[in-house]
N, C-alpha and C positions, 0 to 999 in steps of 0.2 A: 352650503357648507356640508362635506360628508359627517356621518353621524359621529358622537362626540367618543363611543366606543373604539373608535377607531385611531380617536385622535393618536400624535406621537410627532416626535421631528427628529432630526439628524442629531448625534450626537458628538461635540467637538468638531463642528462642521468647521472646515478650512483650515482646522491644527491637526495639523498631521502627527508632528513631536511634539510628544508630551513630557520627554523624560525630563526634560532642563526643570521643568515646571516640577516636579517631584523631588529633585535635587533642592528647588529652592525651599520648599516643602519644608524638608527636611533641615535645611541650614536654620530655616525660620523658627522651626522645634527646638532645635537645638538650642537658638538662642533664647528664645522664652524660658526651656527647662533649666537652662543656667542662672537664667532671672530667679525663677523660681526657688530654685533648691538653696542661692545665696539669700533668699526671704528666709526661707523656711529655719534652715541653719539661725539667723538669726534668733526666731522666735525661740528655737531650743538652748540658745546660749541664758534662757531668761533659766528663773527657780523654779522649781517644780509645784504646782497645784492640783494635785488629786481630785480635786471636786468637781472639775470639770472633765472628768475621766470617766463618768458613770454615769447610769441612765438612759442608752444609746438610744431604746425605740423612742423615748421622749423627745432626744436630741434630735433625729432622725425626725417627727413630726416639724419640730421647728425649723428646721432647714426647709421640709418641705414647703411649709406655709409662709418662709420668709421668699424663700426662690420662687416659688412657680403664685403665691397669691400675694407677692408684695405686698405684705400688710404694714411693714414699718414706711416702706416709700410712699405708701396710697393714703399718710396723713397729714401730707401739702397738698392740696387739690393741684395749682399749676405744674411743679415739677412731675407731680404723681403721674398725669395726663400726659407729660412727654420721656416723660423712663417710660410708662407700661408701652406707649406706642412704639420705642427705638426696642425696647428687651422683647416683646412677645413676639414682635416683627423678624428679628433673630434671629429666633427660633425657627421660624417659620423656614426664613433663608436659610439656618444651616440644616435642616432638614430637606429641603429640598436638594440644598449642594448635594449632600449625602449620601441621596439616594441616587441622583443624575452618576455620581462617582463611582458607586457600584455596579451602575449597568454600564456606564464606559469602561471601566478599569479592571469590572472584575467579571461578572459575565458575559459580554462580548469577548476579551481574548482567552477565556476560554471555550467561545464558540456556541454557551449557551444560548445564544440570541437567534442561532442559524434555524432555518424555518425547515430543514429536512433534521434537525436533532431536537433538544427540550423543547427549543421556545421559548425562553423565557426570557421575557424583556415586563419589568414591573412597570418602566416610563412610559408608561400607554395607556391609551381608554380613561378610563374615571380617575385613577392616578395622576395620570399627566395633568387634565383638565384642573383636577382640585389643587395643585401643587402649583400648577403653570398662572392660575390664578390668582393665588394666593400667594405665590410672588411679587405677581405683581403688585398688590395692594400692601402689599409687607416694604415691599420696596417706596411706594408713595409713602406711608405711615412712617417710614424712617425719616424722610427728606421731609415730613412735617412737624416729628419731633425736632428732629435738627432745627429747623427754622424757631419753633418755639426755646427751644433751652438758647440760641444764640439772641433772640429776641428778650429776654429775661435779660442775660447776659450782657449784652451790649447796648439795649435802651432804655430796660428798664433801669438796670443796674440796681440791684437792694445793695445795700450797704454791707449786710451778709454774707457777700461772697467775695472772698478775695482776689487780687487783682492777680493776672497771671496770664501767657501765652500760650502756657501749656493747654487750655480748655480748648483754645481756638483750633488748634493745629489737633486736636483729638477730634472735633466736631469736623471739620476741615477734613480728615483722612476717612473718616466716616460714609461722607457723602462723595468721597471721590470712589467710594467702591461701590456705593451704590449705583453712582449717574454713569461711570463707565459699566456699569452693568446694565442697564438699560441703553445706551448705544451698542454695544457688542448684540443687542437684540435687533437692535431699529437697521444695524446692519446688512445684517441676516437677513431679515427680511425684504429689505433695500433691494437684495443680491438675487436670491432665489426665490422669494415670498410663502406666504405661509397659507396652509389651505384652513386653519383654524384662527383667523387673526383675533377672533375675540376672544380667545385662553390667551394669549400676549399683548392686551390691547395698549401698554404702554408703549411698546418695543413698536406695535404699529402706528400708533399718532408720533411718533420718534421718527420714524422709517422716512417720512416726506423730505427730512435732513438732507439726505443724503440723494435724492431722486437725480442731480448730477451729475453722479458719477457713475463710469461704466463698470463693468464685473470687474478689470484687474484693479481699478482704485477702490471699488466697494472691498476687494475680498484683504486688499491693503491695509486700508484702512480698519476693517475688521482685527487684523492678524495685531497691529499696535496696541490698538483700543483693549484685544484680550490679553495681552502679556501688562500693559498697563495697569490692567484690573487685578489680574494675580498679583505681580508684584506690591499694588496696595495691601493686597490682603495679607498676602506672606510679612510685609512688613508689619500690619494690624498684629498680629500674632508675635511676631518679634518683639514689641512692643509692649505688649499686655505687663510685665513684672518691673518693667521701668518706669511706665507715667500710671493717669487715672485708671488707663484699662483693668490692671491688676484689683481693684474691685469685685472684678467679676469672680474672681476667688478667692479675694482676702475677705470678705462682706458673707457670702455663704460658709466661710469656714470658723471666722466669727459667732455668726449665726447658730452653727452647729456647735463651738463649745462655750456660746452665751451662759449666764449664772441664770441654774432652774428652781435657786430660790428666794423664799419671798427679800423682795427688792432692800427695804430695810434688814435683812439679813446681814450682816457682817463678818467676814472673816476675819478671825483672829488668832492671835500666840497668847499662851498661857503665862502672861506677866508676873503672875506670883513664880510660875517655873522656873522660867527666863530669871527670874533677879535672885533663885537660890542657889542656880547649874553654873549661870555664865562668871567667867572674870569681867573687870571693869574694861577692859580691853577688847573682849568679846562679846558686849551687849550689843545686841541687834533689834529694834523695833521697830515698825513700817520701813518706810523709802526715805533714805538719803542721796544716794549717786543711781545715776542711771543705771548702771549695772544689778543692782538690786531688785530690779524690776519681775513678775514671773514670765514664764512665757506667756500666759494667755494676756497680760497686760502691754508687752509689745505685740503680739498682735495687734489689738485694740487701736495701738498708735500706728501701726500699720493701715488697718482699716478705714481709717478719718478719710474720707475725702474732699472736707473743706466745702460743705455744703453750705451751711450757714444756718443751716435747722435749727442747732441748737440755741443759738444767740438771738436767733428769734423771737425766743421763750423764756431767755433767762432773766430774768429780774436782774440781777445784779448787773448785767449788760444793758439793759434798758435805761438804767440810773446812771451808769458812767459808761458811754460807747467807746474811750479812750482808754480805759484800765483793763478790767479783766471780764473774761469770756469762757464757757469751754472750749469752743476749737481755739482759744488761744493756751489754754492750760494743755489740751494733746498736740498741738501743734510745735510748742516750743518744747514738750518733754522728747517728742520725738523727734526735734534739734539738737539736744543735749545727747540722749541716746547714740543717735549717728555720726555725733562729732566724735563720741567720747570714742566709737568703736573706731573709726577713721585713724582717729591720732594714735592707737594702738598702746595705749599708758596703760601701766600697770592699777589696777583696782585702785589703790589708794593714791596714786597718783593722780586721778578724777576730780573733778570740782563737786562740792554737793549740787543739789539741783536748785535749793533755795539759797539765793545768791548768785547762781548763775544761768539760771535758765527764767526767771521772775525774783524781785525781790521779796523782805521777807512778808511784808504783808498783805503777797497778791493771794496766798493760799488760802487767807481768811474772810477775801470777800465773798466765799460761795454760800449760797442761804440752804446748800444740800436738798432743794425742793425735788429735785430728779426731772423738772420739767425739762432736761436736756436729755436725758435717759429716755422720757418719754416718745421723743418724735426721731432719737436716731434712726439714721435707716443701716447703721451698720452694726447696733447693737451693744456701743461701748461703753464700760461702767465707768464714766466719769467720775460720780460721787465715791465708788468706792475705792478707787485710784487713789486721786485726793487727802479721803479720810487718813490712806497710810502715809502720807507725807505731812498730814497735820498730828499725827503720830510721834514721829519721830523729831517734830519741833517740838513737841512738847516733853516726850519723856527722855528725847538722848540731848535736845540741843538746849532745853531747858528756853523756849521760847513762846511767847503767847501775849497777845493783848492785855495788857493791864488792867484793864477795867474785867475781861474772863477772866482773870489770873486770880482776881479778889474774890469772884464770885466761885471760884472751885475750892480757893482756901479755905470759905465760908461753906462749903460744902464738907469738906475734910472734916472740919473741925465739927459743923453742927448736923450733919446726916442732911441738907440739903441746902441747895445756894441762894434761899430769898432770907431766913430767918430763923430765930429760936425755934426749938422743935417743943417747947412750952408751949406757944400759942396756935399749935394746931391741935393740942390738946383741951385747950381752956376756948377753942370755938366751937371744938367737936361737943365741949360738956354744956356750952352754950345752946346751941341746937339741938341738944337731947338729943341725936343720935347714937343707936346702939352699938356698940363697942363689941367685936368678937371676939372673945378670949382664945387661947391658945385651945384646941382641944374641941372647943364648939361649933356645930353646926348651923348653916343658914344657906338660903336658895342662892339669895347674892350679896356677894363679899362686892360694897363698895368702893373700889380705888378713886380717892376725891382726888388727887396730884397736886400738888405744892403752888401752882401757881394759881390753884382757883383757894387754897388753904389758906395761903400768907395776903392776900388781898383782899380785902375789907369788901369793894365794891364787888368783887365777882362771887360771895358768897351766897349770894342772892342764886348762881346757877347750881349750885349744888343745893340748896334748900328746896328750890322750886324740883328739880329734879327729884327727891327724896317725897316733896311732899306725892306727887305721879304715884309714888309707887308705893306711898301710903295708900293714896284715894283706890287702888289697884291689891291692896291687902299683897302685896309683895312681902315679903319673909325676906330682910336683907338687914346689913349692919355693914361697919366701917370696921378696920384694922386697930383706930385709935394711934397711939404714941409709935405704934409697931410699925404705921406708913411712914418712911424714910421715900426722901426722894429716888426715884427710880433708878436713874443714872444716865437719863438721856443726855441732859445738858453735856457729862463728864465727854459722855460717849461721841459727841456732835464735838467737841472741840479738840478731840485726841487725846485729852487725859484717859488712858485706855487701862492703867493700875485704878484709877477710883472708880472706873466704872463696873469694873470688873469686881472689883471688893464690893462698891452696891449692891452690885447684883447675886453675889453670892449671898449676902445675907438676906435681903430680902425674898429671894426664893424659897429660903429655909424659914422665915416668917411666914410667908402665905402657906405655906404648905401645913404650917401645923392648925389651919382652919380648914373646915371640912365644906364644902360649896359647891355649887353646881354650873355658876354664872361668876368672873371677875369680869366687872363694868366698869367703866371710867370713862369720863367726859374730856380726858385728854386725848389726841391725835399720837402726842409723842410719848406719853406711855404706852398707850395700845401699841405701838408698833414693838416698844422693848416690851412689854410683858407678852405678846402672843407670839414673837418671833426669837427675839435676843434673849429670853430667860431658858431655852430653849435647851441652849448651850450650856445650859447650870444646872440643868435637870429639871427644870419646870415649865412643866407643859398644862397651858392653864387655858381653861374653854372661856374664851378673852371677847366682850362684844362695848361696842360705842355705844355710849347714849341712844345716838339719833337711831343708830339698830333695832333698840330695843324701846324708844318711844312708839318709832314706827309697828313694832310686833305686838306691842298695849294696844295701839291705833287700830290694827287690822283684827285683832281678837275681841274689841268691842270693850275693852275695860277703860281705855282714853276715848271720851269722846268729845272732838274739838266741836265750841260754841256754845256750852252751857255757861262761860263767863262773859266776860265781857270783850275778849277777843282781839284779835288783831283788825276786823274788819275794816273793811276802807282803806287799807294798807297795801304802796307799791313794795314791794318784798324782790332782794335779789338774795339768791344764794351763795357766798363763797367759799368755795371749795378749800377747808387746807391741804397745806400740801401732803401732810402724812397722815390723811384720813380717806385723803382722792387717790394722789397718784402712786404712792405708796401701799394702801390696803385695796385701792378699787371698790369704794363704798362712795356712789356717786347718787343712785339714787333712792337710798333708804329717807333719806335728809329730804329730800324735793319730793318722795310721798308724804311725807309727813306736812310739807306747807301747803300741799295738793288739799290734802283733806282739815285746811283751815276754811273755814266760811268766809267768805263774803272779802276774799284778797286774792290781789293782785299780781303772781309771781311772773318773775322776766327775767332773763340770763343778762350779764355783765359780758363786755367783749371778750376776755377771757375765763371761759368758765372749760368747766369738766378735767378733762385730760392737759387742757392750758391752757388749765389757771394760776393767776398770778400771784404769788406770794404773797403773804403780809410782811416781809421784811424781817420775822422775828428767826426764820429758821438757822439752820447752823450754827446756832449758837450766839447769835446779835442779837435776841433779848438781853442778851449780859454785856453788850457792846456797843457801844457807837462807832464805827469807825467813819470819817466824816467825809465821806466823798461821792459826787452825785447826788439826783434827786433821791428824796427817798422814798424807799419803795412803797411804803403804806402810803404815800399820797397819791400815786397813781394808782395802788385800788382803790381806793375811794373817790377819786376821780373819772375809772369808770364806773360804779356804783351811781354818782351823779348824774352823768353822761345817760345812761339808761334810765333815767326818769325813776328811780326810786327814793321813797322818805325813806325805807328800814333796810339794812344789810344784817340776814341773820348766818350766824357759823355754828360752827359746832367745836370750838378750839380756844381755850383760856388769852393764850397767845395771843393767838390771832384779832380775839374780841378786844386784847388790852392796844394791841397795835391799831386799827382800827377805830378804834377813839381815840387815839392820840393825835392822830390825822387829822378827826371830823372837824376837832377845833384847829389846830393847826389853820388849815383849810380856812376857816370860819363858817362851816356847816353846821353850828351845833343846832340853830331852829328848825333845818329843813331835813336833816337827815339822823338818823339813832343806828347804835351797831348794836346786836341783841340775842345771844345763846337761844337753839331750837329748842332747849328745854324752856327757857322763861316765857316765850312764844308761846310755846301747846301751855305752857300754865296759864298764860294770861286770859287764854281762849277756854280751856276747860275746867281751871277753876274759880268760882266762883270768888273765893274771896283771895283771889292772889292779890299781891301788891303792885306797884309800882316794878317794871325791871329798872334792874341796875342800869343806866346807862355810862 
């Protein structure tokens, strides 16, 4: 074999005319751009959103590391393995096309390539070799993604993916451009052969094919096989804004003006505003009819493409495979959407969405955990979609589950939805903890949250925590009568006027204490107080429990095993959802059981980034609504399952959901549910008590 410097081969050998092929180029552009611009036009008929209008080099990172380091697709291991193999391999081929097209098309006919003028042919030497190569392996890599995603598809079958022809005839066109590109090789070389067959060695184990025929059927055959191949592709490209292929820029363009802030962040309208400007005829709150929608939220339903990731994950899908899902909630709103623009009705002439795109209490089975958030690979905020359409059930359609309905009255009326705001007083003056007056300073202002307040049993996590940070000579005190419920609950179920009034006053409470630290052992405050009070002008240096167990722990002031401990304990961790996948504090909590003595910790099937609800999120603390398994008994059935007696959290909620299960179940001898904080007490104080179970 001459030396590889040398290498190079004929260019559009046996096609003489090319223009047709340019022509079709061209018509294939044209129909794509028309695809495109009728997308695009759509997403601008949506409302306008500023927010995702700013921040570009940020924005600009995240496209990059969503495109070129798939990081949302690389967190299914099998699908992840055959996207990176068909996408990187892509690349590969359109690069190489690329460059083969400029030295056909564009320096040869102007002659640069002639050896008495520049010279310049890039498709040669070490060029060629790495390109010629690296096609071909791009090209196997394709045709084994394909096999694998059709193999998923059609044997495996998950339940998750929906039924449809469209996938086959995308996979199908795919490999028809690949394998007729690999015969338009094996041709070639058939015909004339190649002095370099190992830079083409598919095209050469291909080539024996053909060892039949003579030069005018080889270059025959050639001449079909290449117009074949183009025309798939021209079509590939025609195609791209009508089926799945349009991914390929509806997913990075998503990507690019994805929400760059924190997840529990919410957007909102100024409801005291709104209900002094508007007429009654004119109040507008979340999403009613499709038309309402902003532009970056059809995107969003543009972007879906029915992967099945998110239902994977969802609890709420887990518990009823029959009712409700997220790619069923973007799936049917982008029904609603296309029908409504189709039929061409005027705005008011539209159907609402609830009623006719799901009935009314598909919107309520969501536990808002974001574990659908977490794994899309296209980037779409399901939950906060959602939240607007549970929005406007509530404040324009005047609709909500009865059992929430009571519990927000009961809010209204008493500053929070479990009980009298007397008895968070007369437990506070119980436990002798110190009360911050208006005006007064302390290191940390303890936020206890309503649901460790109002329940007898869970007192025991705020005592045992309080006592930490006695033994720890912490400088800290409570709010007293002044802590009103947060407003998560309001805020989770759309009542968006009481949360909003919560949270105005309570900002202007916390703020007349002077602190360094607001802690709370709740998930769902920490998320409204360090993110959503934000919005109200309070910005408050906001940390979890298990944060600041863990920061005792590491500074030497906690140290677990002077008591009598958890030792001999199987211990699993469960993640809440708005402590995990919402704040991304995954392992402050799992050092801290790290540095218990003499136990046993193990992950549950779902753990970290998905982990499986406790059932209580979205607002179904205040609710039952009665369909499917429920979800607290399949965590605690993996809990089981992984050989532990102890499941410790770090979440009021969660720990009450969680024991409602263990007996449910009938694990009450073999298994306990038990707050990180009563854990490090048990272990590092000496005379702690009994935990709450």
């Amino acid at each position: 074999m001459p030396p590889i410097s040398e290498a190079q081969r004929e260019l559009m050998w046996n096609i003489p005319h090319i223009w047709p092929m340019y022509l079709l180029f061209v018509i294939a552009l044209g129909v794509c751009a028309w695809g495109v611009y009728k997308r695009v036009m759509s997403w601008k008929r949506g409302k306008g959103d500023s927010e995702r209008l700013s921040d570009w080099g940020v924005r600009l990172k995240v496209l990059l590391r969503e495109v070129f380091l798939q990081k949302q697709v690389r967190n299914s291991a099998y699908p992840a393995v055959f996207h990176c193999l068909i996408f990187y391999s892509f690349i590969v081929l359109t690069a190489t096309t690329a460059i083969l097209t400029v030295q056909s098309d564009v320096i040869h006919p102007l002659g640069l390539d002639n050896p008495e003028g520049a010279d310049v042919n890039i498709f040669r030497g070490v060029v060629y070799a790495l390109f010629s190569i690296g096609s071909e392996f791009a090209g196997l890599f394709v045709l084994v993604g394909l096999a694998m995603a059709a193999y998923r598809r059609y044997v495996k079958k998950p339940a998750t993916l929906p039924d449809g022809r469209e996938d086959g005839l995308v996979l199908l066109l795919i490999a028809g451009i690949v394998v007729t590109g690999f015969l338009i090789e094996g041709l070639r070389i058939a015909a004339v052969g190649d002095r370099w067959p190992v830079l083409s060695f598919v095209g050469y184990a291909v080539s024996p094919l053909f060892a039949g025929l003579d030069a005018a059927g080889a270059r025959c055959a050639h001449v079909v096989f290449w117009w074949l191949h183009a025309v798939l592709a021209f079509a590939w490209i025609a195609l791209i804004p009508y089926t799945k292929f349009f991914h390929m820029l509806s997913l990075p363009t998503n990507a690019f003006f994805s929400k760059l802030k924190p997840r529990g962040e919410l957007q909102r309208q100024d409801i005291e505003a709104i209900m002094e400007t508007a007429e009654d005829d004119e109040l507008h709150i979340g999403v009613q009819k499709p038309g309402e929608f902003t532009w970056k939220q059809r995107l969003d339903l543009d972007a879906c493409i029915s992967c099945g990731r998110c239902e994977e994950v969802c609890p709420a899908y887990m518990s009823d495979k029959d009712y409700f899902s997220p790619r069923q909630l973007v799936s049917r709103l982008k029904k609603s959407l296309d029908e409504s623009a189709a039929a061409g009705k005027k705005p008011e002439e539209v159907a609402d969405i609830v009623g006719e795109a799901f009935d009314e209490e598909f919107v309520w089975h969501c536990r808002t955990c974001s574990a659908c958030m977490e794994v899309c690979p296209a980037l779409i905020d399901h939950v906060d979609t959602l939240m607007e359409i549970r929005r406007n059930e509530v404040l324009i359609q005047g609709r909500m589950p009865e059992e929430a309905a009571a519990a927000m009255r009961t809010f209204e009326t008493g500053g929070n939805p479990l009980g009298p705001q007397s008895d968070r007083t007369e437990w506070i003056e119980q436990a002798k903890l110190r009360v911050v007056a208006p005006g007064e300073k302390v290191d940390v202002l303890y936020w206890i949250g309503c649901c460790v307040t109002f329940d007898p049993q869970k007192h025991k996590l705020a005592e045992d925590l309080c006592r930490l940070m006695e033994q720890c000579g912490v400088d800290f005190g409570v709010l007293g009568e002044d802590e009103k419920c947060c407003g998560d609950p309001a805020r989770v179920l759309g009542q968006e006027m009481l949360f909003q009034m919560a949270a105005k006053e309570q900002v202007e409470l916390i703020k007349q204490r002077e602190f360094k630290t607001l802690l709370t052992g709740c998930p769902h405050c920490y998320n409204v107080l360090k993110h959503e009070y934000k919005q109200f002008g309070g910005d408050f240096n906001v940390m979890h429990h298990s944060e600041f167990i863990q920061k005792m722990i590491a500074e030497g002031k906690v140290k677990p095993g002077a008591g009598a401990g958890a030792k001999g304990k199987k211990l699993v961790y469960h993640d809440p959802c708005y402590l995990g996948r919402y704040q991304k504090i995954y392992d402050a909590p799992r050092e801290v059981l790290d540095a218990l003595p003499g136990v046993t910790v193990s992950e549950m099937a779902n753990n970290r980034t998905k982990s499986l609800c406790c059932g209580a999120g979205g607002g179904h603390y205040f609710m039952d609504l009665k369909r499917g398994e429920r979800i607290n008994n399949l965590r605690v059935q993996q809990a089981h399952d992984a050989g532990a007696d102890t499941i410790v959290t770090g979440c009021g909620f969660c720990l009450h959901m969680l024991q409602d299960s263990i007996k449910l179940l009938n694990y009450d001898e073999s298994l306990r549910v038990v707050d990180i904080a009563s854990l490090t007490a048990e272990s590092a104080l000496p005379a702690a008590s009994k935990p709450a179970e």
